[in-house]
N, C-alpha and C positions, 0 to 999 in steps of 0.2 A: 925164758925157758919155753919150750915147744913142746907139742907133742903130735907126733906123725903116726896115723893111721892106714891101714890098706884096708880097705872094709870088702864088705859081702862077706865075710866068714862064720858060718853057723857056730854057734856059740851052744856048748850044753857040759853038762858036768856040775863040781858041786862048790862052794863057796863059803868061805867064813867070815860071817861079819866079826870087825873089831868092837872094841868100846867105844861109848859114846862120847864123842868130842862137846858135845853142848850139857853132859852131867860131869865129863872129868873139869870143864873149865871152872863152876863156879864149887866143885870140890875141892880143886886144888886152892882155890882163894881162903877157901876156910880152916886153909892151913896156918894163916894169921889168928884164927880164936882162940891156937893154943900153942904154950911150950913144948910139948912130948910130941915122941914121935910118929907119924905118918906114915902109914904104909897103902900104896894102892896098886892093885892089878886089874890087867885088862885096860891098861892105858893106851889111848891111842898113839900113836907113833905120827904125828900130822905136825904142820909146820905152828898151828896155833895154840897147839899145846908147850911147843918148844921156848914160844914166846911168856906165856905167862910160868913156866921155870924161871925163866932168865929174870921176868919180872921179880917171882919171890925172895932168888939171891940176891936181887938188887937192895929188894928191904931187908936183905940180913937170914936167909934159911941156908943150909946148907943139906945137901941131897947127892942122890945120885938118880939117873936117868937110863936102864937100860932095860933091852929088851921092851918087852912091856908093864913094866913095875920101874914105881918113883915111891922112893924111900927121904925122905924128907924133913925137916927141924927147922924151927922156928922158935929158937930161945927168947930172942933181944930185939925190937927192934931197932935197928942200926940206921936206917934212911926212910922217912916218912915220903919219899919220892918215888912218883913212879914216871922216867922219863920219857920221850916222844920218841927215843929214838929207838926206845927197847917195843915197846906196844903199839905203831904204827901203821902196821898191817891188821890189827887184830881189834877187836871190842873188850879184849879182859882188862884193861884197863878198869872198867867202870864197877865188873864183878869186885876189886879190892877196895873199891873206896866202903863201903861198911865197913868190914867187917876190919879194918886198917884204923878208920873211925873209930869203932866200937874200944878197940883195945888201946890203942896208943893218944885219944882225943884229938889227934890231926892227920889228916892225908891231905896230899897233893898229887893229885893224879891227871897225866893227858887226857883231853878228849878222846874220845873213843874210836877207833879207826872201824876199819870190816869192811864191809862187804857195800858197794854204790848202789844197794838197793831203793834207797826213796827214805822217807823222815823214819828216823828209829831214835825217838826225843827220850829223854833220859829226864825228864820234867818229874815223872812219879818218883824216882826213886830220891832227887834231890829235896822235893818235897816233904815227904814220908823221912827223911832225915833230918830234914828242919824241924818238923814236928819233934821230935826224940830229942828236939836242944842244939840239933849244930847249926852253928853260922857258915854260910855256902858264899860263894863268891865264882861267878864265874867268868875267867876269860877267853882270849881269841884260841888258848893252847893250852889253857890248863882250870882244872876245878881244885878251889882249897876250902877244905871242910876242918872246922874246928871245935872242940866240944869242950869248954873250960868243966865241964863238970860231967861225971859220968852221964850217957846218953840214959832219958827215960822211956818205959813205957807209955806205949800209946793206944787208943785204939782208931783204926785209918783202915779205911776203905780205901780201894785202887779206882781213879774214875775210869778204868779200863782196863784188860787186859795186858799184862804186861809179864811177859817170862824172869827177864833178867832183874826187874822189878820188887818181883816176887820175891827171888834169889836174894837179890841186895838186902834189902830191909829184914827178911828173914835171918840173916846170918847177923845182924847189925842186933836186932833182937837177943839173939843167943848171948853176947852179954849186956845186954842192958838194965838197967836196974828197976825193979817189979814186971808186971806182965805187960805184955803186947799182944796184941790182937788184930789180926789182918784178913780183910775182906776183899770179897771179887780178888781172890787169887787165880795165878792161871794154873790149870793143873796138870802139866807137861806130865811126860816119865821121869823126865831128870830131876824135877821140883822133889818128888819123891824120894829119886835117889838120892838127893840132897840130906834129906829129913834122914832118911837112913841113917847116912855119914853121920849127924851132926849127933842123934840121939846114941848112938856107939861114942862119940866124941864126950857121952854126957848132958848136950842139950836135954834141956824137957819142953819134948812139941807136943800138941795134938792138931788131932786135923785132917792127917796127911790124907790125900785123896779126896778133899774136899775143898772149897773154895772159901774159905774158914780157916785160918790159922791161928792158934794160940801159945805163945812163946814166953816161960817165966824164965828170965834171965839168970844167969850164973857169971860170978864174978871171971872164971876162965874155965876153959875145955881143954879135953886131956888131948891123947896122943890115942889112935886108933889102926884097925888095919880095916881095907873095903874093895870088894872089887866091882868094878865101874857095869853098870846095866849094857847090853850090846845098843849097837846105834843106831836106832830107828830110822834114818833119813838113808844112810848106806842101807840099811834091808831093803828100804823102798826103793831106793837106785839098783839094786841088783833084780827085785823082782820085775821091775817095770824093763829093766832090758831082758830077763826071759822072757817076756812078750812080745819082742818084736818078732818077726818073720823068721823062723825055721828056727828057734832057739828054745832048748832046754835046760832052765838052770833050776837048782836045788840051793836055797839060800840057808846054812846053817848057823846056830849060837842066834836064832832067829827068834823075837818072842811076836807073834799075830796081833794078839793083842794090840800092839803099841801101833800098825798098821791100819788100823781096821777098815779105817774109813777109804785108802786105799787099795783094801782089796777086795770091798764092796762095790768100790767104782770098775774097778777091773771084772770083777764078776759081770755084773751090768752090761759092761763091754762085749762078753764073750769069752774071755780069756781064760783056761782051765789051772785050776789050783788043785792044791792036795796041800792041807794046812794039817801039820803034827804039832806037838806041844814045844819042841824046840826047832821047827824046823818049815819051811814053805818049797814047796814044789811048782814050776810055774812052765807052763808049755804053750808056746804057738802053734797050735793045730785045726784053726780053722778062722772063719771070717768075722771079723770085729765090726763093731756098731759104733755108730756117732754118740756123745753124749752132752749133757753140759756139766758144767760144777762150778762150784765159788770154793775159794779157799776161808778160811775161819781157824780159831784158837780154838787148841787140843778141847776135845777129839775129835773136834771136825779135819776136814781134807787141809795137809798142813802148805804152808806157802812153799815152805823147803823141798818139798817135791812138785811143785808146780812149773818147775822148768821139762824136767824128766818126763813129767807124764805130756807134756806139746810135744814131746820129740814124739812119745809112741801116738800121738792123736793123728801128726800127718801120716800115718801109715793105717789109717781107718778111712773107708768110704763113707764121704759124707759130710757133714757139718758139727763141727766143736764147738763149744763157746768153752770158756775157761775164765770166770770172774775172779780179778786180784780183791782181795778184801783187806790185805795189812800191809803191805809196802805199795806206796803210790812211783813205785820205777822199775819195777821187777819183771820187766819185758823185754829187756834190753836182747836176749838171749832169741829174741823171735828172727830179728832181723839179718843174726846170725843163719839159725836156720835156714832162714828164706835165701841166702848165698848157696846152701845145699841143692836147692829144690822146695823146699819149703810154699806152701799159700798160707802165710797167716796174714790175717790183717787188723791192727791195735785199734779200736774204738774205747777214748778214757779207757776204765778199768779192767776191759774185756781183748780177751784175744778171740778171734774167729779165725776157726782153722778150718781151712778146704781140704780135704783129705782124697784118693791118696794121692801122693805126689812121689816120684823116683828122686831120689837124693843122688847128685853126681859130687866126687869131694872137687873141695874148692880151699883155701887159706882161709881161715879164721879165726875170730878172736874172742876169749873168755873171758867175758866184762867181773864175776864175780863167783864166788865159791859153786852155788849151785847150779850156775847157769854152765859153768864149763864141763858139770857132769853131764847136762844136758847135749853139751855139743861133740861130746864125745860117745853118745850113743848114736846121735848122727853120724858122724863119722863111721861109726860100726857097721850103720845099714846104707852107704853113700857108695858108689862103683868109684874104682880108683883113690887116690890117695887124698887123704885131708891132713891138713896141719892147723893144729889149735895153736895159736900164740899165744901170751900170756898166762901160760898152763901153772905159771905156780900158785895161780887161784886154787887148783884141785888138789895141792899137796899140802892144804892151810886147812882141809876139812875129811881129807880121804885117804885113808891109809894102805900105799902099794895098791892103789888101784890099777896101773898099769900089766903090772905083775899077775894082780889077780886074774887081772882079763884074756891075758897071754896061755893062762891055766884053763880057759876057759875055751881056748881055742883062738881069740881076737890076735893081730898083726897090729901091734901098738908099742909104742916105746916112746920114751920123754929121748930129745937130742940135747948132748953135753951135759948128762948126767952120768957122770961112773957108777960103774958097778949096778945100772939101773934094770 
C-alpha cells in the first residue's frame, strides 16, 4: 500500500480527533473479565483495532463493529489461543494474556508483533504474573501462562516504567483473589481510562492518577457501556502539522492536558496556540527557534511524537537535538527524511538536526506506525510529489487520516484503495 502526495499546499481549517487506539486496545482486552455485555464508543476505526476483534472472536466473543461503536460478549471461553496469524502485525496480543489468565487459568498467546522500534521486553509483565502463581514458558512463537489455582494477590513494584505493563497486571488483578498492589505505575491517559472501564465493569481500584495502584479482586466483572478518551498522539500529529510553514489548523474533541509537554516545547519554539478546554488552535506565523528535548514516560515529551516533531524541527533555523530515551531504534524515520531534504544526523541516542532545509519529494518508505505520520508531514511540506511505501503502517494507528488531510486542503490519497 502507498500513499502519494503533491505537497506545498497550505493547510488550515478544522479537525476531529478520533478515539484513542492505545486506551480502546487494552479496553477491549478486558472484555475477557466478564460475561455481560460491552458497549464502547468513539472507537477508533484503525487497522489495530480490527485486529484485536478478530483476536476476541477467536476466544469465543461475539460482537459487532461498526461505525465507531463495538458492541460486544464474551460468555464462554471457547479457545484459550491466541494465533500468529490473527496478531502479527500488532502488540495486542500481549494486552490478553492476563486478563485471559486471570479468568480461564491458561493462555497461550503469540509474541507480540507492532511496530520495529528497538526492545519493547515484556519481562515485567510475565514476571508480575509469576508472582500471582502462573507458570510462563516461553518460546520461539508463543507464551503459555498457566494458573492451576486462582491467580493471588501481590504486592510488586514495576523495576521501570512500563504502559502495557501496568495495563496487564492491572486487569489480571481485577480477578484475583485478595488485594494487589502495584508500584512505579506509568501513568498514561489510557491507564486512566482503563481504570475508568474496569470500575464501571465493578472493579474496586484506587489510585488512579498516581503511580500506586491498589486492586481488591472480584471473582468476575459485569458488562458496561464507555466511551474511549480522544487520542493524544493524533492531537499531537495534527497540532505539530499546523505548524509547519503557512498552515492553520484547529484540532477539535482535543483535551491540552494530555499534550502538555508538547505544547510547551512548541511554545518555546515560537509557534502560536490558542488552547480552549476542548479544543487547540495552532498557526504558522512567524519564525521558529532551535531547541533540544529528550523523550520520557508520561508526562514528559512522549516517544510517540518524536518522529512528527523532526519533521517540524527541519523547518527551524538552526540546531535540534532530539534525545531517544525509550525505544533504542526509533530513528529509522530520519533517514527517510534526509531522502526529502532533510540534515539529520544519528549520534547513539540523539538526532541532531540542521534546520532549515527545502524538502524536494522523493519515493519513501514507512518503517513503523509513527514514523510514517512523520513522513507524511514531509511530504506535505516537500515541492512535487512523494510517495510513502508501506503506508499500511499509518492505517494500524490513524484513523482516515488521508481523508482528513484532504479536508484540510492536503493533495494526498493512499493508491489501490477503493472508496479511499
Amino acid at each position: 500500500m502507498k500513499i502519494l502526495i503533491k505537497g506545498k499546499k497550505q493547510l488550515s481549517g478544522s479537525v476531529k480527533i478520533s478515539g484513542a487506539k492505545n486506551a480502546a486496545l487494552p479496553e477491549l482486552a478486558a472484555v475477557i473479565l466478564s460475561s455481560g455485555d460491552l458497549e464502547f464508543s468513539d472507537v477508533p476505526q484503525v487497522e489495530d483495532i480490527k485486529v484485536m476483534f478478530r483476536a476476541l472472536e477467536n476466544l469465543g466473543a461475539a460482537g459487532e463493529f461498526t461505525d465507531s461503536r463495538i458492541k460486544i460478549k464474551l460468555p464462554e471461553i471457547r479457545s484459550n489461543l491466541v494465533p500468529r496469524e490473527i496478531v502479527e502485525t500488532s502488540r495486542a496480543s500481549i494486552l490478553i494474556l492476563g486478563p485471559l489468565l486471570a479468568r480461564s487459568g491458561y493462555a497461550e498467546v503469540s509474541n507480540p508483533g507492532g511496530c520495529p522500534i528497538g526492545d519493547r521486553r515484556i519481562n515485567f509483565h510475565l514476571d508480575g504474573l509469576s508472582k500471582m502463581g502462573a507458570k510462563i514458558e516461553t518460546g520461539a512463537e508463543h507464551i503459555i501462562a498457566r494458573a492451576d489455582t486462582p491467580l493471588q494477590g501481590i504486592d510488586y513494584r514495576f523495576p521501570g516504567k512500563t504502559v502495557t505493563g501496568t495495563e496487564n497486571l492491572l486487569m489480571a488483578a481485577a480477578l484475583a483473589r485478595g488485594t494487589t498492589i502495584l508500584r512505579n505505575c506509568a501513568l498514561e491517559p489510557e491507564i486512566g481510562d482503563l481504570i475508568d472501564l474496569l470500575q464501571k465493569m465493578g472493579a474496586d481500584i484506587s489510585g488512579k492518577n498516581s503511580d500506586t495502584l491498589i486492586i481488591k479482586g472480584k471473582p468476575i466483572l459485569d458488562g458496561a457501556r464507555h466511551k474511549i478518551i480522544p487520542d493524544r498522539i493524533e492531537m499531537g500529529t495534527y497540532v505539530i502539522a499546523g505548524a509547519l510553514p503557512g498552515n492553520e489548523i484547529t484540532v477539535e474533541n482535543a483535551v491540552p492536558a494530555y499534550i502538555r509537554s508538547l505544547l510547551d516545547i512548541l511554545k518555546k519554539i515560537g509557534v502560536h496556540l490558542i488552547e480552549d478546554e476542548d479544543k487547540i488552535t495552532v498557526k504558522a506565523n512567524g519564525p521558529l527557534f532551535p531547541t533540544d528535548l529528550e523523550t520520557e514516560p508520561y508526562p514528559g515529551f512522549p516517544t510517540d511524537l518524536q518522529a512528527q516533531l523532526t519533521t517540524l524541527l527541519t523547518q527551524v533555523e538552526g540546531i535540534s537535538r532530539v534525545k531517544e530515551r525509550i525505544f533504542n531504534n526509533r530513528f529509522k524515520h530520519a533517514l527517510e527524511l534526509n531522502k526529502l531534504g532533510a540534515n539529520i544526523e544519528i549520534k547513539e541516542d540523539t538526532a541532531i538536526i540542521k534546520g532549515k532545509t527545502g524538502f524536494k519529494g522523493r519515493v519513501i518508505t514507512a518503517t513503523d506506525l509513527r514514523a510514517s505520520a512523520a513522513l507524511v508531514l514531509g511530504g506535505l511540506i516537500a515541492s512535487g510529489e512523494t510517495l510513502v511505501e508501506n503506508a499500511y503502517q499509518l492505517l494500524r494507528g490513524y484513523e482516515d487520516m488521508p481523508r482528513k488531510l484532504r479536508r484540510l486542503g492536503a493533495d494526498i490519497k493512499f493508491l489501490g484503495v477503493e472508496n479511499e
